[in-house]
C-alpha positions as CSV (number, residue, x, y, z in Angstrom):
1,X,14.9,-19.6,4.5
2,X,12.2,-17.6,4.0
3,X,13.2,-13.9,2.4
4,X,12.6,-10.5,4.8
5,X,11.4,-7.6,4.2
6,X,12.2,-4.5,6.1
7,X,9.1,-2.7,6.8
8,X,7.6,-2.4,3.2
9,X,10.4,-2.1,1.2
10,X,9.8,-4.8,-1.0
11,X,12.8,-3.6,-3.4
12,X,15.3,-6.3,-1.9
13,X,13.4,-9.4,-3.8
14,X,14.3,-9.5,-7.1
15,X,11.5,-11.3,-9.2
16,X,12.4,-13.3,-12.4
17,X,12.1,-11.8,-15.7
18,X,9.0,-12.8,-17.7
19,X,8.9,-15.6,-19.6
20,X,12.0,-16.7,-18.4
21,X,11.0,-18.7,-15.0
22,X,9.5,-22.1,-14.6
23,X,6.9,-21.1,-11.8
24,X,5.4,-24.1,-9.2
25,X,2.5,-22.3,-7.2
26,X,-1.4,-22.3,-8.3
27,X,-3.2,-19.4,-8.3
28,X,-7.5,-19.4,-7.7
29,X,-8.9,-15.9,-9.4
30,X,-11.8,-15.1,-8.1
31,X,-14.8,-13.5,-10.5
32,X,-18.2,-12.1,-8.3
33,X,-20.2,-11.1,-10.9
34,X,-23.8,-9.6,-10.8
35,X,-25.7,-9.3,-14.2
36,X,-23.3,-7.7,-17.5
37,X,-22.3,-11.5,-19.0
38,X,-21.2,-9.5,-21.8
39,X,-18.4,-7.6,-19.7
40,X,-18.0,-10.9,-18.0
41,X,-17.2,-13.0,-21.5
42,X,-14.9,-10.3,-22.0
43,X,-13.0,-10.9,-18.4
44,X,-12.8,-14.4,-19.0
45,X,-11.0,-14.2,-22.8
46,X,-8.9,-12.4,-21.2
47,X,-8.0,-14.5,-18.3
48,X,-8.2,-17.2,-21.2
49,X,-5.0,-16.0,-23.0
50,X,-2.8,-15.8,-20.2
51,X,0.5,-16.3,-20.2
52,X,0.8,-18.1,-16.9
53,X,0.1,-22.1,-16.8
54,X,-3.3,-23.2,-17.8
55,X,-2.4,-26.4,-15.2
56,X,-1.6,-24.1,-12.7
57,X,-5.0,-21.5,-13.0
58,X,-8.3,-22.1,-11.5
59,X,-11.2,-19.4,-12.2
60,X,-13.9,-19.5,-9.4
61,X,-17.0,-17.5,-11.4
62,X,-19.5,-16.4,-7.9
63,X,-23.0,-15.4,-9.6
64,X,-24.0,-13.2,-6.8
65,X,-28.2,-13.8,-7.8
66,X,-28.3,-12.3,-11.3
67,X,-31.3,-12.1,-13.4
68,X,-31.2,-14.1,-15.9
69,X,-28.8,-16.2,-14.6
70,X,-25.0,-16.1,-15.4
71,X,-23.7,-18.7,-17.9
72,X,-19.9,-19.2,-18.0
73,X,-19.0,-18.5,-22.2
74,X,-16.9,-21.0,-24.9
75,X,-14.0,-18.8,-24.4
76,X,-12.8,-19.2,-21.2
77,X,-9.6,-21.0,-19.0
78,X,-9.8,-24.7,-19.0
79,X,-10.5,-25.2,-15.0
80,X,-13.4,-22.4,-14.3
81,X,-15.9,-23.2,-12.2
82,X,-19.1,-21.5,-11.8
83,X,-20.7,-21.2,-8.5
84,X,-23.9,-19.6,-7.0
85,X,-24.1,-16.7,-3.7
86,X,-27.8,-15.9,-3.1
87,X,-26.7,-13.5,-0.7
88,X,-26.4,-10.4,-2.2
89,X,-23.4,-8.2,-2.1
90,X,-19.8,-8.3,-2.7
91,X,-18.3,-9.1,0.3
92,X,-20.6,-12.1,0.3
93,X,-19.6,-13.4,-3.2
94,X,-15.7,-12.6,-2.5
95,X,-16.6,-15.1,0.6
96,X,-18.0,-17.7,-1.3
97,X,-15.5,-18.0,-3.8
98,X,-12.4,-17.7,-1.5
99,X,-14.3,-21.2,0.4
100,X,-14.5,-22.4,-2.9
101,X,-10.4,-21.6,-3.7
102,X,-8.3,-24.2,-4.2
103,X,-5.0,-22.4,-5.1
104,X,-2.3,-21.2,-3.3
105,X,-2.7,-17.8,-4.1
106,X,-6.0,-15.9,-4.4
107,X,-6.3,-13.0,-7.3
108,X,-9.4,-11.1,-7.0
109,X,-11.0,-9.9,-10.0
110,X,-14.0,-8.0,-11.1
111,X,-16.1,-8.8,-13.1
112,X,-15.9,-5.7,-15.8
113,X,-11.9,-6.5,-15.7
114,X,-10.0,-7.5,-18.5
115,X,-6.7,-8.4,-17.8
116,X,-3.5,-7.7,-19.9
117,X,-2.3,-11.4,-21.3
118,X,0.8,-11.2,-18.9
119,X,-0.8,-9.9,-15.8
120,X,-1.4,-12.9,-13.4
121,X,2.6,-13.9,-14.5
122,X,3.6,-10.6,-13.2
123,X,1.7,-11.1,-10.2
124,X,2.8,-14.9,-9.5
125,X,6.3,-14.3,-10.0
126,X,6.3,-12.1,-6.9
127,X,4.3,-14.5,-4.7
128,X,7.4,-17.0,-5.5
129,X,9.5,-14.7,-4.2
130,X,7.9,-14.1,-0.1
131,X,4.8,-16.1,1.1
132,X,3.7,-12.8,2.4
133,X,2.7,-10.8,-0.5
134,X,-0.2,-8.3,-1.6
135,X,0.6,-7.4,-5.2
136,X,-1.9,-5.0,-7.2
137,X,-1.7,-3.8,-11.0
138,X,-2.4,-0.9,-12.5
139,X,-6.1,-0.5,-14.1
140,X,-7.0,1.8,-16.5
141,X,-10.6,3.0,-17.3
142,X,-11.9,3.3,-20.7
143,X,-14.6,4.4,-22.2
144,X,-14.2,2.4,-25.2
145,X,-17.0,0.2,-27.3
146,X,-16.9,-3.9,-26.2
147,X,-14.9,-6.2,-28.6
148,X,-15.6,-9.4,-29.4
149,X,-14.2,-12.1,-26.8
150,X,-12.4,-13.9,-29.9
151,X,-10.4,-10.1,-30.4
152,X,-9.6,-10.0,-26.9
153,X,-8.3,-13.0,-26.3
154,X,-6.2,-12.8,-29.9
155,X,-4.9,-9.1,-29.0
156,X,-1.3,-8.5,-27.9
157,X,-1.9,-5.6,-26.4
158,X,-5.4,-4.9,-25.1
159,X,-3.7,-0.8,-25.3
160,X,-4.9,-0.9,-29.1
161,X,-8.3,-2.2,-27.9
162,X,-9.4,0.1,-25.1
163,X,-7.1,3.4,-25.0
164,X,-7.9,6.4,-24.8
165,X,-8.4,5.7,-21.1
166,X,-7.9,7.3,-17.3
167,X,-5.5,5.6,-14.8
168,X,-6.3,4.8,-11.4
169,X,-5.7,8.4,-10.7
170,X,-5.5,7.8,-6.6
171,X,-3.7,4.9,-6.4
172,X,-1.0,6.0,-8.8
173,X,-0.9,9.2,-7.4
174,X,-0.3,7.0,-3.6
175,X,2.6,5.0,-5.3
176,X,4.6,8.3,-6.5
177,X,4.7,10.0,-3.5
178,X,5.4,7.0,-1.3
179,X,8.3,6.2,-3.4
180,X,6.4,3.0,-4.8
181,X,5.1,2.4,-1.0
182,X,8.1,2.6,0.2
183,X,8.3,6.3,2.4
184,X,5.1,5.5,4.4
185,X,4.5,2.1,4.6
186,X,1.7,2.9,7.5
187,X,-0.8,3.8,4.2
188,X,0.3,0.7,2.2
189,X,-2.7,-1.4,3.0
190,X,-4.7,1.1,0.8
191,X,-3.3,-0.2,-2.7
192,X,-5.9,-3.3,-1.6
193,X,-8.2,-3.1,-4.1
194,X,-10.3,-5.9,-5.6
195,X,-9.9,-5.0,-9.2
196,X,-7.0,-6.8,-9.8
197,X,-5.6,-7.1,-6.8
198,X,-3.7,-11.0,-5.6
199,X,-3.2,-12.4,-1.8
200,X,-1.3,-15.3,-0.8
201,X,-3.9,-18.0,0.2
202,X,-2.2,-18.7,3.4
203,X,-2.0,-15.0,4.2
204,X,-5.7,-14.5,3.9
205,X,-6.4,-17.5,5.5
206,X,-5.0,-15.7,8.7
207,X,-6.4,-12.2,8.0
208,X,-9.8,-13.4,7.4
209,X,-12.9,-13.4,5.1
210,X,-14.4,-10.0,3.9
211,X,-16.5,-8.2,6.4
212,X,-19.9,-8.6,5.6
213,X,-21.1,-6.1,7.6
214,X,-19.4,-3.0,6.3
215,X,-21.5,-1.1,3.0
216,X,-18.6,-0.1,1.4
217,X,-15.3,-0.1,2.0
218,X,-14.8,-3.8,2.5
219,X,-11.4,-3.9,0.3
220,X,-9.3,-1.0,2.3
221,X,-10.6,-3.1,5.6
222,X,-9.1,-5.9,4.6
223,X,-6.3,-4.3,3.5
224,X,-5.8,-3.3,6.8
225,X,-5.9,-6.7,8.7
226,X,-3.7,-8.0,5.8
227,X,-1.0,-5.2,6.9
228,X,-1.8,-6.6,10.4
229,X,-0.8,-10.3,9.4
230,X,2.3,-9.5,8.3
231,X,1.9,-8.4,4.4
232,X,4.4,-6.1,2.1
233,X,2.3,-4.7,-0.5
234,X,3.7,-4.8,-4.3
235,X,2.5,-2.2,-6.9
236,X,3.0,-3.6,-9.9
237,X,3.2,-1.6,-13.2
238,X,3.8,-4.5,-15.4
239,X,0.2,-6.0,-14.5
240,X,-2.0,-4.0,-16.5
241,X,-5.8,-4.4,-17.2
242,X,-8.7,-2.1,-18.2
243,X,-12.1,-1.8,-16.6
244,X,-15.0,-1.5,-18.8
245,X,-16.4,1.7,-18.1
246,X,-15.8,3.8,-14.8
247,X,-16.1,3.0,-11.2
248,X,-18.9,4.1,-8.9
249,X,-16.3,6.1,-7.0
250,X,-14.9,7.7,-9.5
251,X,-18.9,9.0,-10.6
252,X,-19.8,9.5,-6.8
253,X,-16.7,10.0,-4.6
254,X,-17.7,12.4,-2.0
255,X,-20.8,10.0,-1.2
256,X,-19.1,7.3,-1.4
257,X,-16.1,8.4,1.6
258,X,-19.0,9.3,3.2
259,X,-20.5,6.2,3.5
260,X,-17.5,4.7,3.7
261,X,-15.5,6.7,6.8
262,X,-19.0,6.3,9.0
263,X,-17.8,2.1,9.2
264,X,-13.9,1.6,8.3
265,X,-13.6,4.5,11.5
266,X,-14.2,1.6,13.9
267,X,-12.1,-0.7,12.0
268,X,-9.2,0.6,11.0
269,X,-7.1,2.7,14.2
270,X,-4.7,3.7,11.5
271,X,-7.0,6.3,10.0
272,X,-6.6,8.5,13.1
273,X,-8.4,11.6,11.0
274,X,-11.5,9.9,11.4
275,X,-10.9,9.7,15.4
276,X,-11.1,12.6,16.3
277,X,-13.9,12.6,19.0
278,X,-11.7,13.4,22.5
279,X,-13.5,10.6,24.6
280,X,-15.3,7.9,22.4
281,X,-14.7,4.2,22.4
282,X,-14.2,2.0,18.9
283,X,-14.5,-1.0,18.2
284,X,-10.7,-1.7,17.2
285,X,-8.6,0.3,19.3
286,X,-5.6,1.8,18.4
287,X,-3.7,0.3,21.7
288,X,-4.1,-2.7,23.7
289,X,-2.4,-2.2,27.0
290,X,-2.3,-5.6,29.3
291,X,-1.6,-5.4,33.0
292,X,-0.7,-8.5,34.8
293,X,-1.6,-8.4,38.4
294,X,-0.1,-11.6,39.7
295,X,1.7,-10.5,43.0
296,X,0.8,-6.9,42.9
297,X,-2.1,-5.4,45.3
298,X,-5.3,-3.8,44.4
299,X,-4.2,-0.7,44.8
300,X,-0.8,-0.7,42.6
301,X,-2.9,-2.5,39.5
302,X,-5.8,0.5,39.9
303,X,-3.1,2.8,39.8
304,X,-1.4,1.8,36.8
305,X,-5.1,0.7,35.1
306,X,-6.2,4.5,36.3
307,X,-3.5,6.2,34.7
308,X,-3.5,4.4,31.5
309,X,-7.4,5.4,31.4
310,X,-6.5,9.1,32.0
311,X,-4.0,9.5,29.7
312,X,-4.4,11.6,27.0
313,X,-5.1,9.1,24.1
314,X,-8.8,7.6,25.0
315,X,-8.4,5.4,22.1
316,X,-7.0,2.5,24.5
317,X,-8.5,-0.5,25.9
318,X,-6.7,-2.3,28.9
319,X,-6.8,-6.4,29.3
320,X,-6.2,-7.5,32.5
321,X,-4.5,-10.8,32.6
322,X,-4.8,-13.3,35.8
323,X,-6.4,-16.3,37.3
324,X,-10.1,-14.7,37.4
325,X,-11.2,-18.1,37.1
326,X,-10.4,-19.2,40.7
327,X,-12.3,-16.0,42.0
328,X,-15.8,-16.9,43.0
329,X,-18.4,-15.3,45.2
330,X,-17.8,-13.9,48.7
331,X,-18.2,-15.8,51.9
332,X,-18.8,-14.5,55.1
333,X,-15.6,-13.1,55.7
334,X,-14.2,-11.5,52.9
335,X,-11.2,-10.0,54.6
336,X,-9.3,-12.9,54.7
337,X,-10.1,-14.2,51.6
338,X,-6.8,-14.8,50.1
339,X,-7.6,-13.8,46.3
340,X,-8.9,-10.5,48.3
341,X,-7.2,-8.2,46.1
342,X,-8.2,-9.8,43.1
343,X,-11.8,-9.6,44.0
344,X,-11.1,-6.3,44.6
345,X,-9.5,-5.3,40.6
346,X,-12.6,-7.4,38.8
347,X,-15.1,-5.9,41.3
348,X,-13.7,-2.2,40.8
349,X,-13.3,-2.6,36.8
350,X,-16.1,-4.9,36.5
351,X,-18.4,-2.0,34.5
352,X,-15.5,-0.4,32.6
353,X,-16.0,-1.2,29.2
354,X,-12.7,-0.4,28.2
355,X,-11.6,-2.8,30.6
356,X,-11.9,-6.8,30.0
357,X,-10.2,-9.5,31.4
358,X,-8.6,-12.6,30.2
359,X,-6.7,-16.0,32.0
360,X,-4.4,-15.7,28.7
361,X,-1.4,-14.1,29.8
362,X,0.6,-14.4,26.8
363,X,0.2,-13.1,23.9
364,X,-3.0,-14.2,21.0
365,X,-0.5,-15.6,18.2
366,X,-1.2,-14.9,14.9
367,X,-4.0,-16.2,13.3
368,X,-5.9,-16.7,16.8
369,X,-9.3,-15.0,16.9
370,X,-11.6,-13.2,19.4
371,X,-15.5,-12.5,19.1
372,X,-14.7,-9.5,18.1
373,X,-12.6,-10.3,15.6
374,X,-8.4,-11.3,15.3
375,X,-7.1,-10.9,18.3
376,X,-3.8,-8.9,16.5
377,X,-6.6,-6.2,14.6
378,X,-5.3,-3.9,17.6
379,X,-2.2,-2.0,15.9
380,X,-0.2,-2.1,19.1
381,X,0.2,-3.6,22.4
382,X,1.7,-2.3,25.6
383,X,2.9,-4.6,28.4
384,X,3.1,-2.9,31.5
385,X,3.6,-4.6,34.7
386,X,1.1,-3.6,37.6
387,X,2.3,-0.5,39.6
388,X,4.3,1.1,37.5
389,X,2.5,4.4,36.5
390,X,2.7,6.3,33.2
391,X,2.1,9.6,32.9
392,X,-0.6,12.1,31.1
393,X,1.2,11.5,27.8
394,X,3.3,9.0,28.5
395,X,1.3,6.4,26.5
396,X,0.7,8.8,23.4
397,X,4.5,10.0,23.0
398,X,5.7,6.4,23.1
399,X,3.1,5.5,19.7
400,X,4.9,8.5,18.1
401,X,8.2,7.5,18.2
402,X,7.0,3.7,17.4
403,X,5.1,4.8,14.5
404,X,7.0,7.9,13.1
405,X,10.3,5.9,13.6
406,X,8.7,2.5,12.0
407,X,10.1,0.3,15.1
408,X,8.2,-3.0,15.5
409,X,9.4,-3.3,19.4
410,X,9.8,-0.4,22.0
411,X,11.3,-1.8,25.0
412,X,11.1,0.7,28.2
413,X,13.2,0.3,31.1
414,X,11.6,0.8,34.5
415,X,14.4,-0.3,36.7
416,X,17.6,-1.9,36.8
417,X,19.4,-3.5,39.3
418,X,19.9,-6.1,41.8
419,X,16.5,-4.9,43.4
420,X,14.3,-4.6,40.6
421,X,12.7,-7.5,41.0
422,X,11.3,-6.1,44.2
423,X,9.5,-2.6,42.4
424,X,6.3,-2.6,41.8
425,X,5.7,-5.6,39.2
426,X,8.8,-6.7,39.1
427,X,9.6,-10.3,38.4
428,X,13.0,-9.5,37.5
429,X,15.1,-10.5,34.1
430,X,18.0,-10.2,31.8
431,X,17.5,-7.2,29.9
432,X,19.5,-6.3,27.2
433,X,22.1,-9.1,27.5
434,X,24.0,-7.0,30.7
435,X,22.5,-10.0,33.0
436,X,21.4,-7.8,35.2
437,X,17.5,-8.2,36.4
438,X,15.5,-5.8,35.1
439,X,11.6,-4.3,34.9
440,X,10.7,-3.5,31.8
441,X,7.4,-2.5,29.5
442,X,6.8,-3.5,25.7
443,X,5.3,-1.7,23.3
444,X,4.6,-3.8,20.4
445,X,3.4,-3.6,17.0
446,X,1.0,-6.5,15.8
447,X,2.1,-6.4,12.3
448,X,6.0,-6.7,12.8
449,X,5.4,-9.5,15.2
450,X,2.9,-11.0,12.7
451,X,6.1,-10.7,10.0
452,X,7.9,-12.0,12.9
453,X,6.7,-15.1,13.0
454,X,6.4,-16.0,9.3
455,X,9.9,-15.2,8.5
456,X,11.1,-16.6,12.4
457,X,13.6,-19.0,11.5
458,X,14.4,-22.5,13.8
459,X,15.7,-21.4,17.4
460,X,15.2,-17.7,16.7
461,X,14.8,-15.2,19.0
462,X,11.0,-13.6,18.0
463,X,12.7,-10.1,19.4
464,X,15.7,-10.6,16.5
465,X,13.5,-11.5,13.9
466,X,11.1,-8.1,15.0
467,X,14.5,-6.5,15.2
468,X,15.5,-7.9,11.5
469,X,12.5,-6.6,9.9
470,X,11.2,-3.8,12.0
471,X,13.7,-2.7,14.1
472,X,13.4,-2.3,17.8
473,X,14.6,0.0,20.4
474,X,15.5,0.6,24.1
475,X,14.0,4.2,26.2
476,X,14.0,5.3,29.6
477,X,10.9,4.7,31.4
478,X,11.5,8.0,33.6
479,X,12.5,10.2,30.3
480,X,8.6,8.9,29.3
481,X,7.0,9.9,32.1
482,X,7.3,6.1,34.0
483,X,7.1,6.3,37.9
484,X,6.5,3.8,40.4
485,X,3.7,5.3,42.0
486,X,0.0,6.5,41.9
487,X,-0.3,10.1,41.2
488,X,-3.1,12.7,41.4
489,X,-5.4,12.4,38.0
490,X,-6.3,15.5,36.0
491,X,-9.6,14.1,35.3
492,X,-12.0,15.5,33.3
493,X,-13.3,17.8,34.9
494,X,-9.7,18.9,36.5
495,X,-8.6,18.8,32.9
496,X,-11.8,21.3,31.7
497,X,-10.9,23.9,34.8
498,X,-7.1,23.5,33.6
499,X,-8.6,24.6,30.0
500,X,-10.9,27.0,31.7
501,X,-7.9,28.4,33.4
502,X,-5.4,28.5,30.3
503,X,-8.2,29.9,28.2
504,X,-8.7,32.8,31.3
505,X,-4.6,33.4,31.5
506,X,-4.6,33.8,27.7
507,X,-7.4,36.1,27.3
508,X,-5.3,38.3,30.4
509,X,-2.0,37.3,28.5
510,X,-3.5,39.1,25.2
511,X,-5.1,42.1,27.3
512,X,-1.8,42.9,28.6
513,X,-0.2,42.6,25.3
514,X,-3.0,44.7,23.6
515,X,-2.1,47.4,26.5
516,X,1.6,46.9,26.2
517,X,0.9,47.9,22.5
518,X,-0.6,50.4,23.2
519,X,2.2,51.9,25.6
520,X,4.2,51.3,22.8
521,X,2.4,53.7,20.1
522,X,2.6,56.2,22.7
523,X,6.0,56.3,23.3
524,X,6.7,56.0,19.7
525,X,4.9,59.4,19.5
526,X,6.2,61.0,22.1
527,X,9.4,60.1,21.3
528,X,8.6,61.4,17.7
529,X,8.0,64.9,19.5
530,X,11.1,64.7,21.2
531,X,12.9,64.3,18.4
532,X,11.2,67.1,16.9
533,X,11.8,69.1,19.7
534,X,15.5,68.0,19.2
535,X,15.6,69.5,15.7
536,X,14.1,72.7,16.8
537,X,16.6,72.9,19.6
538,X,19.3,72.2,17.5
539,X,18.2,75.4,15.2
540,X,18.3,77.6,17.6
541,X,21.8,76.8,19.5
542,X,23.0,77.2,15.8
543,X,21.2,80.6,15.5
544,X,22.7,81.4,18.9
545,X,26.2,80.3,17.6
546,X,25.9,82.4,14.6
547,X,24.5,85.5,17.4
548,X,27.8,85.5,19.6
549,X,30.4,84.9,17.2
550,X,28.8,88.3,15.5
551,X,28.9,90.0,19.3
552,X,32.4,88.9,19.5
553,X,33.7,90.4,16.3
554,X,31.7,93.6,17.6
555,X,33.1,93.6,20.8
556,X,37.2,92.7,19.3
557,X,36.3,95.8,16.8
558,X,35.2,98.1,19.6
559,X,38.3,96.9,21.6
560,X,40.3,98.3,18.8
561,X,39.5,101.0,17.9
562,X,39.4,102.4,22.0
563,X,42.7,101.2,22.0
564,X,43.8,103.4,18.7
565,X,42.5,106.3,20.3
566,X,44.1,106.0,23.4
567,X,47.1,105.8,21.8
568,X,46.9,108.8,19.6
569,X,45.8,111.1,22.1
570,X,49.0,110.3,24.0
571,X,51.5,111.6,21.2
């Protein structure tokens, strides 16, 4: 049984010890190399000493044009090969020397690389372990004056040959605070880099060739369709190697994400800082959403189709599955045509460029490929049957909890019931084991279904296998905004006069504040002089006090003394 993974969490294989494993697999290491043969001697003594299986190792050298031309050295691995690419670039000599890759895994190395005389046993002992694997090493950068190939290949520990030298400061800084790639496995894809990076063959096989038509960037895009096929990526601390000299990026970064982001942006949805136009289309979407309108009228499939197109996340492209074969050209009386409705959806979306349509109602299994590209590239796919409507964010809100929650399925439940089947594209169902018929929508991530299927195992479920690995979940289609019926559209210029309107109730909002801040200030200082007043007040009733209690002992003293002399002139 092949092992699973949950999401990226490669931590539940347990790889053998080195040197104490008898490993089976060949591995094909893969050297484009343009000009330098002395850093290339240097990469092959070291691939030369290895500690894995000479029987078992291949070297594929791709001269990528050099002048003079590139001559493969005494001291190198008993099977290399070395093989011409007139084409220049990178991605073009990676190409050629993965068609000319025999083994079962595929280790890409540079050219300036010297590996670390246990690295490619670090790396293969992994790729024993799941058939699904992308496993990097960590290269350090030195500075340091070229040895002899004879002391390379003798040394021990290449540390005493090339250190002082500089990690790979990003990629080691990604590993710590993913928890080894672990926390955030949405970014793993970008420990893909071709320094010392390996792929199983079979894996790459699926994923496809490097893309020749990016500049830069080409390792990170692969990266991505690997994720996309179903890979776990391995840092591997125990594969160490040193590059001769630094990298163009780290002597030119900021040009280099430059040029960089202006091509992966259409190719990789994940990188949804680069997206941030509100309206513009891309080449990969970030969501596929495919509407089946067998049985459902023109009207309920624009509705749904409509929606999907207003919603707030314009980085969506909608697949209309159906028999568009078997609708031809009108006759004369178009009315009673009985695929009228269909004529009707492809005549209406016919234009729409985010809009295509396909007679393949099921789902591209992995590995299949479109002209544009692998038909799973798109990170997710919603099926939503025709006439059920989602709301302004429905669609958005429902990628959040997928993504932020790390579920591979998001199954939505529209209705329920012994008249479901008769909603709005209802075809009826057992959902959820109850054996009642149900309507439901699927949200799906490509790469959990592309895990899926390598680790499915005979008679099983694909949902449980998406549910072993991924995890999947059941929502309410009306707590997400589902309804089964058209509704009025913002639009775009509805949605600017909304702005317009917020913007205008805002600006009031804040005037009234500003005055109500005012009002406040001046009964603080009025009610300062009141209390002022207060003080004063309170002076004088206590001057006052002090006044009649002196009138009263004058008046009790003048009572007394009348009083005495009343009484004396009476004796």
């Amino acid at each position: 049984m092949t092992a699973r993974i949950t999401g990226n969490d490669y931590r539940s294989l347990t790889p053998p010890a080195l040197g104490s494993w008898v490993p089976s697999l060949r591995v094909s290491v893969v050297v484009p190399a343009y000009g330098d043969q002395e850093k290339l001697d240097l990469a092959l003594a070291g691939l030369a000493a290895q500690t894995y299986p000479a029987p078992l190792t291949e070297v594929v050298v791709v001269d990528n044009g050099s002048s003079p031309p590139l001559r493969l050295p005494a001291l190198r691995p008993a099977n290399t090969r070395l093989i011409v690419c007139s084409v220049p670039g990178r991605a073009h000599a990676r190409n050629a020397g993965l068609s000319a890759a025999t083994g079962d895994v595929i280790h890409w190395l540079d050219s300036d690389v010297v590996l670390d005389r246990r690295s490619v046993e670090a790396h293969m002992r992994w790729h024993h372990a799941a058939p699904y694997l992308v496993v990097t090493g960590y290269l350090r950068f030195t500075p340091a004056g070229l040895p002899a190939p004879e002391v390379v290949a003798a040394a021990d520990d290449l540390a005493k040959l090339f250190e002082p030298a500089e990690p790979h400061a990003w990629l080691v800084d990604l590993v710590e605070r993913t928890d080894g790639l672990t926390a955030n496995p949405h970014r793993a894809f970008s420990l893909h880099v071709g320094g010392a990076t390996s792929v199983n063959a079979a894996l790459l096989a699926v994923a496809g060739p490097m893309d020749t038509d990016l500049i830069l960037g080409q390792d990170t895009e692969m990266g991505y369709r690997l994720a996309q096929a179903g890979a776990v990526f391995v840092p591997e601390p125990l594969s160490r190697a040193f590059h001769l000299g630094p990298t163009m990026r780290m002597r030119d970064k900021a040009p280099i994400d430059r040029v960089s982001h202006a091509f992966v942006a259409d190719r990789i949805p994940s990188y949804r800082w680069l997206r941030s136009h509100p309206a513009r289309q891309w080449k990969v979407p970030y969501v596929e959403v495919v509407v089946e309108p067998g049985g459902c009228t023109y009207d309920e499939v624009r509705a749904t189709v409509d929606a999907v197109l207003a919603g707030t996340l314009p980085d969506v492209a909608v697949t209309l599955a159906g028999p568009w074969d078997r609708v031809g050209a009108e006759g004369r009386a178009p009315l009673k045509n009985p695929d009228l409705d269909l004529v009707l959806i492809r005549g209406h979306y016919a234009h729409e460029p985010r809009v295509r349509f396909t007679d393949e109602i099921s789902a591209a299994p992995p590995g299949s490929r479109t002209p544009s590209g692998p038909a799973w590239a798109v990170p997710y796919r919603l099926r939503l049957p025709a006439g059920w409507v989602p709301g302004e964010d429905t669609l958005a809100r429902l990628l959040d909890l997928a993504r932020d929650e790390g579920y591979g399925l998001v199954s939505v439940l529209l209705a329920e019931g012994d008249g479901a089947a008769a909603e709005p594209g209802g075809t009826g169902g057992d959902g959820a084991g109850s054996g009642r018929a149900v309507v439901a929508a699927r949200l799906e991530r490509a790469a959990a279904f592309a895990r899926a299927a390598i680790v499915l195992g005979e008679g099983e479920d694909l949902d449980d296998a998406v549910d072993d690995t991924f995890g999947v979940i059941w929502v309410d289609g009306e707590t997400y905004g589902f309804a089964p019926e058209a509704r009025a559209l913002t639009g775009r210029r509805g949605a600017y006069r909304a702005r317009i309107e917020a913007e205008a109730e805002v600006a009031r909002l804040t005037r009234e504040a500003e005055r109500l801040r005012d009002q406040v200030v001046k009964w603080r200082d009025e009610a300062g002089r009141w209390r002022k007043s207060t003080v004063e007040l309170r002076r004088e009733v206590g001057t006052l006090r002090k006044e009649l209690a002196a009138a009263r002992k004058v008046v009790q003293y003048g009572l007394l003394s009348s009083v005495k002399r009343a009484i004396i002139r009476r004796r």
